[in-house]
C-alpha positions as CSV (number, residue, x, y, z in Angstrom):
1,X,211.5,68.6,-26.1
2,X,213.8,66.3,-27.9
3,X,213.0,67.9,-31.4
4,X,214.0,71.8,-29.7
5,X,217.4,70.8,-28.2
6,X,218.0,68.6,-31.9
7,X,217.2,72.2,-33.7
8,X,219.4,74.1,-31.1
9,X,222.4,72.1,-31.4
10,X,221.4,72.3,-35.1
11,X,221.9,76.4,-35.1
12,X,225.1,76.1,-32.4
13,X,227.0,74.2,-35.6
14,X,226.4,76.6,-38.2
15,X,228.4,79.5,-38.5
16,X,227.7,82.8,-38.0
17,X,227.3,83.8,-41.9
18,X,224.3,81.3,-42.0
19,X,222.8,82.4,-39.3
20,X,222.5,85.8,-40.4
21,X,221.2,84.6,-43.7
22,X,218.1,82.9,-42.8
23,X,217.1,85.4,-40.1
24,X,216.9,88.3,-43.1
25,X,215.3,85.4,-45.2
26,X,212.9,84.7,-42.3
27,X,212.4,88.3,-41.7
28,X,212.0,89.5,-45.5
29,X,209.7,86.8,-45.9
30,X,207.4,88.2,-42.5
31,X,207.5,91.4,-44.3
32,X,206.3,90.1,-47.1
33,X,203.2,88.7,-45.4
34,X,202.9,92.2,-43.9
35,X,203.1,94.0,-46.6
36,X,200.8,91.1,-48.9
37,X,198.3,91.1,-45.7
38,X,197.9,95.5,-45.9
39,X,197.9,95.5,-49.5
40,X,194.7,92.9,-49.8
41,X,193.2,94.8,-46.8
42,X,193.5,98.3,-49.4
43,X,192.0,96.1,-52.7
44,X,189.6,94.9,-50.3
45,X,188.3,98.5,-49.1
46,X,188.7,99.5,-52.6
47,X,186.2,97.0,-54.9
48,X,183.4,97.7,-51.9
49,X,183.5,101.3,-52.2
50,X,181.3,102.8,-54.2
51,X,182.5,105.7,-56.8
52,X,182.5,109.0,-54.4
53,X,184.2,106.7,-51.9
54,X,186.8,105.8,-54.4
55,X,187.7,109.6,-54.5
56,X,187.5,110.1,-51.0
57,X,190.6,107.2,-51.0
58,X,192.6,108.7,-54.0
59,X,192.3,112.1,-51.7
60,X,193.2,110.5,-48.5
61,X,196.8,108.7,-50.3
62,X,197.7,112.3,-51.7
63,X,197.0,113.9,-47.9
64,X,199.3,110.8,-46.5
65,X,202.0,111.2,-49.1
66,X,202.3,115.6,-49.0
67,X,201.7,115.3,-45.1
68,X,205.5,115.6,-44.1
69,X,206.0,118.8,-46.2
70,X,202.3,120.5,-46.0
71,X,202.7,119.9,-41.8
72,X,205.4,122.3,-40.9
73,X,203.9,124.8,-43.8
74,X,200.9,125.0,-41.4
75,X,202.8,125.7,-38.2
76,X,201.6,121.9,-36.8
77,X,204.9,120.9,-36.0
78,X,207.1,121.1,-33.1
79,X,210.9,121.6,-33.3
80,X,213.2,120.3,-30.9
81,X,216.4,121.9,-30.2
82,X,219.2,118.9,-30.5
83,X,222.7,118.9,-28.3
84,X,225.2,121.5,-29.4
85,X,227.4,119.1,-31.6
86,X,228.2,115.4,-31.9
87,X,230.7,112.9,-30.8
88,X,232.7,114.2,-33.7
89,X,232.4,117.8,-33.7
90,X,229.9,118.1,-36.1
91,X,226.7,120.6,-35.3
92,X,223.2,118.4,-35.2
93,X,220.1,119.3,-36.7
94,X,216.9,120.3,-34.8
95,X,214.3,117.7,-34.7
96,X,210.9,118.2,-36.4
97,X,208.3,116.3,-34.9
98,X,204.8,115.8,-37.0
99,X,201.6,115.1,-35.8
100,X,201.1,111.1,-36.0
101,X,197.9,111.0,-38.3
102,X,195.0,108.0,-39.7
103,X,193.0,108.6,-42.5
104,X,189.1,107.4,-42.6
105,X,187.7,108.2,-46.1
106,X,184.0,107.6,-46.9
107,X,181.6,108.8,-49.8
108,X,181.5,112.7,-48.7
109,X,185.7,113.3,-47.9
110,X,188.8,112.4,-45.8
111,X,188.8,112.2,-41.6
112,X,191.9,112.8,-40.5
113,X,192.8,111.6,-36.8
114,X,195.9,113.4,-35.5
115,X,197.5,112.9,-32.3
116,X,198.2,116.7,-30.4
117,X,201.9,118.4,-29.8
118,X,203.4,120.4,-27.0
119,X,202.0,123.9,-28.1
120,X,200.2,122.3,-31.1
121,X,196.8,121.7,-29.9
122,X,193.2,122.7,-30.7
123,X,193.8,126.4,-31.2
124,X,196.9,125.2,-33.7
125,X,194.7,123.3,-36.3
126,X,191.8,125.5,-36.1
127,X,193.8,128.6,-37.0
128,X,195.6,126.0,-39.7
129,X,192.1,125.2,-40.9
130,X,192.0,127.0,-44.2
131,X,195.6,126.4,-45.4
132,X,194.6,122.3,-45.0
133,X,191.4,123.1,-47.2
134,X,193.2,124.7,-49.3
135,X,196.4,121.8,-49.8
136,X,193.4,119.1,-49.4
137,X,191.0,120.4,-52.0
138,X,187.9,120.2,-50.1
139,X,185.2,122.4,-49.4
140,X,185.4,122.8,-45.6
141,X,187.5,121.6,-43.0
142,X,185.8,121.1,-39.6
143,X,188.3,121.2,-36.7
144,X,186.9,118.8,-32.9
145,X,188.8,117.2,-30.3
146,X,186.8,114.2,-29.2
147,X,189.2,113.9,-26.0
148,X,192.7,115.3,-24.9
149,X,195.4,113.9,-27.1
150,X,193.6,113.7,-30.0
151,X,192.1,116.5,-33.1
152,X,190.0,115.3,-35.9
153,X,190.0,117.0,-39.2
154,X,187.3,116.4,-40.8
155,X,187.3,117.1,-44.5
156,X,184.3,117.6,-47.0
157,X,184.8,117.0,-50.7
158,X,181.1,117.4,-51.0
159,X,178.2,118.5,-49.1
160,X,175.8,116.0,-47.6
161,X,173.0,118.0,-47.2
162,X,173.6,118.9,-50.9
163,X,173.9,115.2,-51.7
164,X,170.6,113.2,-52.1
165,X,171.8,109.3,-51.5
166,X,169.5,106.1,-52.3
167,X,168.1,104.4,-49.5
168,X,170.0,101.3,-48.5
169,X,166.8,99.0,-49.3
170,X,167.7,99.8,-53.0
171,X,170.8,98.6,-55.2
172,X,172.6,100.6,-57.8
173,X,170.4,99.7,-60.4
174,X,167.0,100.8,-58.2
175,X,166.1,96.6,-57.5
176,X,165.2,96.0,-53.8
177,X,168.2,94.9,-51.8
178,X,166.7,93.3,-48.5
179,X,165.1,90.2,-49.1
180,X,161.2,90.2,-47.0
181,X,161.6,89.0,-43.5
182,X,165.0,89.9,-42.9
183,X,165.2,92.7,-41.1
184,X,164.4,93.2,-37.3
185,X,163.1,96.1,-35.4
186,X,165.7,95.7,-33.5
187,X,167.7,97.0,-37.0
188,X,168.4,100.4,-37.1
189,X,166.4,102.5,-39.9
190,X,168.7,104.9,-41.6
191,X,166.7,108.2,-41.9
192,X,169.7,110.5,-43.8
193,X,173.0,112.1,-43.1
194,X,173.5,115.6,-41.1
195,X,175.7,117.7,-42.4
196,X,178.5,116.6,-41.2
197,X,178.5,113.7,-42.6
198,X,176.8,111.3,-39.7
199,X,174.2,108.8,-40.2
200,X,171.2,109.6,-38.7
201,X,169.7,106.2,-37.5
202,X,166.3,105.3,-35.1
203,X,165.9,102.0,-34.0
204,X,161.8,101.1,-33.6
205,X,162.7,98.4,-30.7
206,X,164.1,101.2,-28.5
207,X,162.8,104.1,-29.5
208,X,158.7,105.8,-29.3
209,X,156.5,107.6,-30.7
210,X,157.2,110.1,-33.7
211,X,155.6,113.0,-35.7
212,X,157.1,114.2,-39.4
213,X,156.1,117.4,-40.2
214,X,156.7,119.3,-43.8
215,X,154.5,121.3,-46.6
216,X,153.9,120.3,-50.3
217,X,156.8,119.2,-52.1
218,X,159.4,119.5,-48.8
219,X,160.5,115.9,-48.9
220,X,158.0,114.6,-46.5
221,X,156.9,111.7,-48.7
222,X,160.1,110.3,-48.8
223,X,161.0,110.3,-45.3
224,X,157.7,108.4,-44.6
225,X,158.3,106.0,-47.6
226,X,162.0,105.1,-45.8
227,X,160.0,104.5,-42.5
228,X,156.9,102.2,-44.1
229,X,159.4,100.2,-46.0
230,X,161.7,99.0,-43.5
231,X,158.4,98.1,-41.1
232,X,157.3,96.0,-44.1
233,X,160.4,94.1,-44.6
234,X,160.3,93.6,-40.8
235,X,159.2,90.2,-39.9
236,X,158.7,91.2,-36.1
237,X,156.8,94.3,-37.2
238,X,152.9,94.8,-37.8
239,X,151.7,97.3,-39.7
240,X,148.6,99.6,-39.7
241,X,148.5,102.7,-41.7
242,X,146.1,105.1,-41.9
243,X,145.7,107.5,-44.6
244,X,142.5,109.1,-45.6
245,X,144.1,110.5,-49.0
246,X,145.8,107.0,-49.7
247,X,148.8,109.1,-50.3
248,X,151.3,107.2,-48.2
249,X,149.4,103.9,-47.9
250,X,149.2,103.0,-51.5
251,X,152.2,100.9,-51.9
252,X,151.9,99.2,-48.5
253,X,147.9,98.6,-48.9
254,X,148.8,94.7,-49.8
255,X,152.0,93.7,-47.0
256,X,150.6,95.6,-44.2
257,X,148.3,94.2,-41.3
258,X,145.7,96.7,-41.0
259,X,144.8,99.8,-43.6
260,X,142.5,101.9,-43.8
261,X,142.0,105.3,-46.2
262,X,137.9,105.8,-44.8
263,X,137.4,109.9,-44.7
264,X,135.3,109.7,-41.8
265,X,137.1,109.3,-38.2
266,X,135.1,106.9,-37.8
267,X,136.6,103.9,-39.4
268,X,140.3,105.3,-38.2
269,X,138.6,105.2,-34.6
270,X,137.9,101.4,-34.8
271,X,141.4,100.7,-35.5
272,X,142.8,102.5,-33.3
273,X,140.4,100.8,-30.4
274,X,141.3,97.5,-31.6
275,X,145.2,98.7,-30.7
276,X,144.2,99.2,-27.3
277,X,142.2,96.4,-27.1
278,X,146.0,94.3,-28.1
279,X,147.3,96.9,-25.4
280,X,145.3,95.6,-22.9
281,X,145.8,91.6,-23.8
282,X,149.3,92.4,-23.1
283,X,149.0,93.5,-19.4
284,X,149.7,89.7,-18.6
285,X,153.1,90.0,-20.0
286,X,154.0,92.5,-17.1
287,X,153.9,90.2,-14.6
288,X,154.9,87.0,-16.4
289,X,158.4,88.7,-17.5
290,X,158.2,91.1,-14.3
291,X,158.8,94.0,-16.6
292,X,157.4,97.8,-17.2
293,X,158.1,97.8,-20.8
294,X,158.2,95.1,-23.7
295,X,161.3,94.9,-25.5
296,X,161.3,91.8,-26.7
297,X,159.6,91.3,-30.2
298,X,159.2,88.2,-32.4
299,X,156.5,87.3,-34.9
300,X,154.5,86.2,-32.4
301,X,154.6,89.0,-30.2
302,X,155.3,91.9,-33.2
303,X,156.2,95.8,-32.6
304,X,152.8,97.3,-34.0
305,X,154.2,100.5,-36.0
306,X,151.0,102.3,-36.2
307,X,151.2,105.3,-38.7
308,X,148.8,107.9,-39.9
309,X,149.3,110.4,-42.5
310,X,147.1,113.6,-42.8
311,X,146.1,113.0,-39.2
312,X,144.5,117.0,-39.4
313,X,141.8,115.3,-41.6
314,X,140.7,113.6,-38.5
315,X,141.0,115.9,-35.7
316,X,139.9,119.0,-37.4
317,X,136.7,116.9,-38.9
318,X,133.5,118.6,-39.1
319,X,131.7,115.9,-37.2
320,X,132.8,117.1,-33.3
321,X,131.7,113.6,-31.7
322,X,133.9,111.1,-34.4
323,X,136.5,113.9,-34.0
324,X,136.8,114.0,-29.9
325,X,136.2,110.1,-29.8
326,X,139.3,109.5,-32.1
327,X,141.6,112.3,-30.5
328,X,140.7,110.2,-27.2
329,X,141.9,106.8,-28.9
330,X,144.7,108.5,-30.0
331,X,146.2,110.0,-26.8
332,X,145.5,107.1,-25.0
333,X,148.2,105.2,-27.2
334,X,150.5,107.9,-27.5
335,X,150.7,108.1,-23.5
336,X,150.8,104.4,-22.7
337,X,151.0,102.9,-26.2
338,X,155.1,102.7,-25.6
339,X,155.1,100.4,-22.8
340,X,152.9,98.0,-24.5
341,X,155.2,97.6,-27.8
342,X,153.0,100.2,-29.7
343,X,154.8,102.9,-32.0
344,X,152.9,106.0,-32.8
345,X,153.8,107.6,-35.8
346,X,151.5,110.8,-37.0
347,X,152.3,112.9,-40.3
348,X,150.8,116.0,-40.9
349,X,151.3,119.0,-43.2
350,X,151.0,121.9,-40.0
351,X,151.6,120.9,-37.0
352,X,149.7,123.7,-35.3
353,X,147.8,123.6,-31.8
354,X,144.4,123.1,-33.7
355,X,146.2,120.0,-34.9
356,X,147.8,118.1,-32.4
357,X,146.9,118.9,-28.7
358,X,150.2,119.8,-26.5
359,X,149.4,116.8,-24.5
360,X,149.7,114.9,-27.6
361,X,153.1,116.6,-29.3
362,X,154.4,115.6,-25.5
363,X,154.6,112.2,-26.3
364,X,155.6,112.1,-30.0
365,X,160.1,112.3,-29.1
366,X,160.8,111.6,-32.1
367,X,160.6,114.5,-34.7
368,X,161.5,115.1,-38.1
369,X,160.4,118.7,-39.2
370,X,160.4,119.7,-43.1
371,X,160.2,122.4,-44.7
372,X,157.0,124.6,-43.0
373,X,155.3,127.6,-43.5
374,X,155.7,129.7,-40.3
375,X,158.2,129.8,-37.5
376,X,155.5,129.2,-35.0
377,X,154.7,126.0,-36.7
378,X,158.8,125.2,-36.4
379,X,158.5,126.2,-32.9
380,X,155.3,123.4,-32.4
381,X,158.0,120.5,-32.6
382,X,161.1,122.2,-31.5
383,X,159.9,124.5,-28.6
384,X,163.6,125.9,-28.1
385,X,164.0,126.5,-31.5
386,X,164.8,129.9,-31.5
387,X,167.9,129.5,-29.9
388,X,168.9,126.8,-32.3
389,X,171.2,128.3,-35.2
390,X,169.0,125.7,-37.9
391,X,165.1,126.2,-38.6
392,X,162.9,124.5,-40.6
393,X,160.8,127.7,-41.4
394,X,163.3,128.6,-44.2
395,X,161.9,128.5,-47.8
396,X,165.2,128.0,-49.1
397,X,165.4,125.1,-46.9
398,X,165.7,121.9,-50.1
399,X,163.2,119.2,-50.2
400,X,164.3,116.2,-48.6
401,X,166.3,118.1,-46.1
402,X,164.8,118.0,-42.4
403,X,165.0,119.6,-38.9
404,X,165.8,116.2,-37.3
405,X,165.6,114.7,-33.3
406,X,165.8,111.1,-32.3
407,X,166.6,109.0,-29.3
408,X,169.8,109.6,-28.6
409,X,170.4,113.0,-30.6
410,X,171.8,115.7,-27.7
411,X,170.5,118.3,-30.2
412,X,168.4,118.4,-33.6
413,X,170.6,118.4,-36.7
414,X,170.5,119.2,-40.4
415,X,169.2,116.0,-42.1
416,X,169.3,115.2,-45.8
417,X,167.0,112.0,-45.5
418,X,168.3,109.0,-48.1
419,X,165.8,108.8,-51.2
420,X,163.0,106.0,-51.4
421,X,161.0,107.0,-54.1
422,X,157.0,106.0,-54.6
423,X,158.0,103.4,-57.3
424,X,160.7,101.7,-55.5
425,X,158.2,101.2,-52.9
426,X,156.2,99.6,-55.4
427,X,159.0,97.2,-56.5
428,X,159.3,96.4,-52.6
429,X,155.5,95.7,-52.5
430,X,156.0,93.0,-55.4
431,X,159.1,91.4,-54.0
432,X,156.4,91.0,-50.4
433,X,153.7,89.8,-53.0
434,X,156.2,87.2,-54.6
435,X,157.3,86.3,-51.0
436,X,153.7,85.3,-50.1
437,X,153.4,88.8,-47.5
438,X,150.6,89.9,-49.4
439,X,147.4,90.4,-46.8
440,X,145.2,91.6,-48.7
441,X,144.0,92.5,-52.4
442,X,144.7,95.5,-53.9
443,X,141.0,97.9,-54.3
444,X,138.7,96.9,-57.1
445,X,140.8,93.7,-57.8
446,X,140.2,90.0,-57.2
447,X,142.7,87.6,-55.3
448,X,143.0,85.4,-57.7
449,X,145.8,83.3,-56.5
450,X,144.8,83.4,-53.0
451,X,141.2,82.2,-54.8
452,X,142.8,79.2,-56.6
């Protein structure tokens, strides 16, 4: 207390010239901060962008700086009349108010966030949407109002379903990025963009069962590489993959719990009964937690992600008794398996009635839909589909782009899926070798190390 009336009495004897001096001084020097503070925040948002972002910024400073003059051009101003004259005589100027806006770039354009005008709403950008193409040089404009008061612009410099973009497991130079064990399945996965530029994400820890659907050559691969990878690096996450053409199960043969490529249901069946068989040991945890539904995964209690690829090999096999007796197995865990911590994940090439039983296709919520051959097969996974204005039964559709729905999706989008080849999976299976993940041999080769 002593020290604040010493420093007031201090300010009381200098004179006013002083005073003013070190308050601009004090104030320069706050703006200086400021200013230093927003300037490292910019470097800082510029060295972790990546290259297409970079332009995206670049494009957003030029919007910022030509907004004042391109705004009334584009009739998203508002003019306010101003009193007749001034205290001297002198006629005033109208007032031009502009839209207040913020500017989010990212690696596919420039999101603008404008507040709304009197009279300069929805309707006014919207009409105004291919004047700001134009002045922003972008593609396409789309024009949304997220709430009252406030328009988005969304800008596209490029197309994301024209853009194929590396997985996140992968670095610039194609090494993995995510060391083994450190994801969760409580992580999202990122599955692709839609086409307007939104992440399409599924989380395994909250979300069911799922089917991927596609021909030859659609892309198909690659979505189920993006979903085998991230259960691998999962350290609360199990494995099992079946694959009788060992097409999606070669580079996860060594990390993952259970595999099995046998041509004969047979084989497929016994894994599948020794899922419910875990199904049933959990029962107990009902009660003990006084739950419906596990949620809560460690290693100890994993999240078994059980995937099977060409699942029409097994359920339109020759021998009717292994055929019926694994179509049992498998509705049994795609009805209950949920509950239990079990994820059902089935891949197929036609997802036709001969192929998956409605009763089955009910519980699969989760769908990602390639390119296919027929409407009717479209129609399979997305039963409203013909009032949709996407399909997947397009030829022109590109690989890697997908009809997609997942938990939380209102309605299926457009999906270019990110890009996880078959040898990057590969260079993920070593770095789960070196990391001591590796369960069992590869075919036709000895263990050594394990042996020693």
């Amino acid at each position: 207390m002593t020290e604040t009336i010493t420093l007031l009495h201090q300010i009381a004897d200098l004179d006013p010239a002083t005073v003013s001096r070190q308050l601009l001084t004090t104030v320069a020097a706050l703006g200086g901060t400021v200013f230093a503070c927003r300037s490292a925040c910019t470097t800082a948002r510029w060295l972790r962008a990546d290259t297409e972002t970079r332009a995206s910024l670049k494009q957003a400073r030029r919007i910022r700086r030509s907004w004042r003059r391109l705004a009334p051009m584009t009739g998203l101003t508002v003019t306010e009349p101003a009193p007749k004259v001034q205290a001297d005589g002198r006629p005033l100027e109208p007032k031009v108010r502009l839209p207040r806006i913020k500017l989010t770039a990212d690696q596919f354009g420039v999101t603008v966030t404008a507040t709304t005008l009197p009279r300069v709403g929805l309707e006014a950008w919207q009409d105004a949407a291919d004047d700001l193409c134009n002045a922003w040089s972008m593609r396409r404009v789309k024009i949304s109002q997220p709430r009252p008061g406030t328009v988005i612009a969304r800008g596209f410099r490029r197309e994301p379903l024209d853009t194929p973009l590396p997985s996140p497991l992968l670095r610039e130079d194609g090494a993995p990025a995510v060391a083994p064990g450190s994801l969760s399945c409580r992580d999202d996965v990122l599955l692709g963009w839609d086409e307007d530029g939104n992440a399409v994400r599924l989380n395994l820890a909250t979300g069911a069962h799922g089917l991927i659907a596609g021909v030859t050559r659609s892309g198909k691969s690659v979505t189920v590489n993006t979903l085998l990878a991230h259960a691998s690096l999962m350290r609360d996450v199990q494995l099992v993959v079946i694959d009788p053409n060992l097409a999606a199960a070669a580079p996860w043969w060594t990390p993952a719990h259970r595999v099995s490529d046998a041509t004969h249901p047979d084989q497929a069946s016994e894994l599948l009964a020794e899922i419910r068989e875990e199904m049933h040991r959990r029962e107990n945890l009902f009660w003990s937690a006084r739950t419906d539904r596990i949620t809560g995964f460690s290693p100890e209690l994993p999240l078994l992600m059980v995937v099977i690829d060409e699942v029409a090999h097994y359920t339109r096999h020759t021998d009717r008794k292994a055929r019926e007796h694994f179509e049992a197995h498998l509705l049994a865990i795609a009805s209950q398996g949920a509950k239990y911590g079990v994820r059902l994940w089935l891949i197929t090439q036609k997802p036709s009635a001969d192929v998956l039983s409605t009763a089955l296709r009910t519980n699969l919520s989760a769908r990602i839909c390639h390119r296919v051959d027929t409407t009717e097969d479209y129609l399979h996974l997305f039963p409203d589909g013909r009032d949709l204005d996407i399909t997947a039964a397009d030829r022109t559709l590109p690989a890697g782009v997908a009809i997609t729905s997942v938990t939380g999706m209102p309605t299926p989008v457009r999906m270019r899926a990110v890009h996880l080849p078959t040898e990057a999976c590969w260079r993920i299976n070593d770095t789960l070798t070196a990391a001591d993940h590796q369960v069992r041999p590869l075919p036709g080769t000895t263990d050594f190390t394990k042996a020693a």
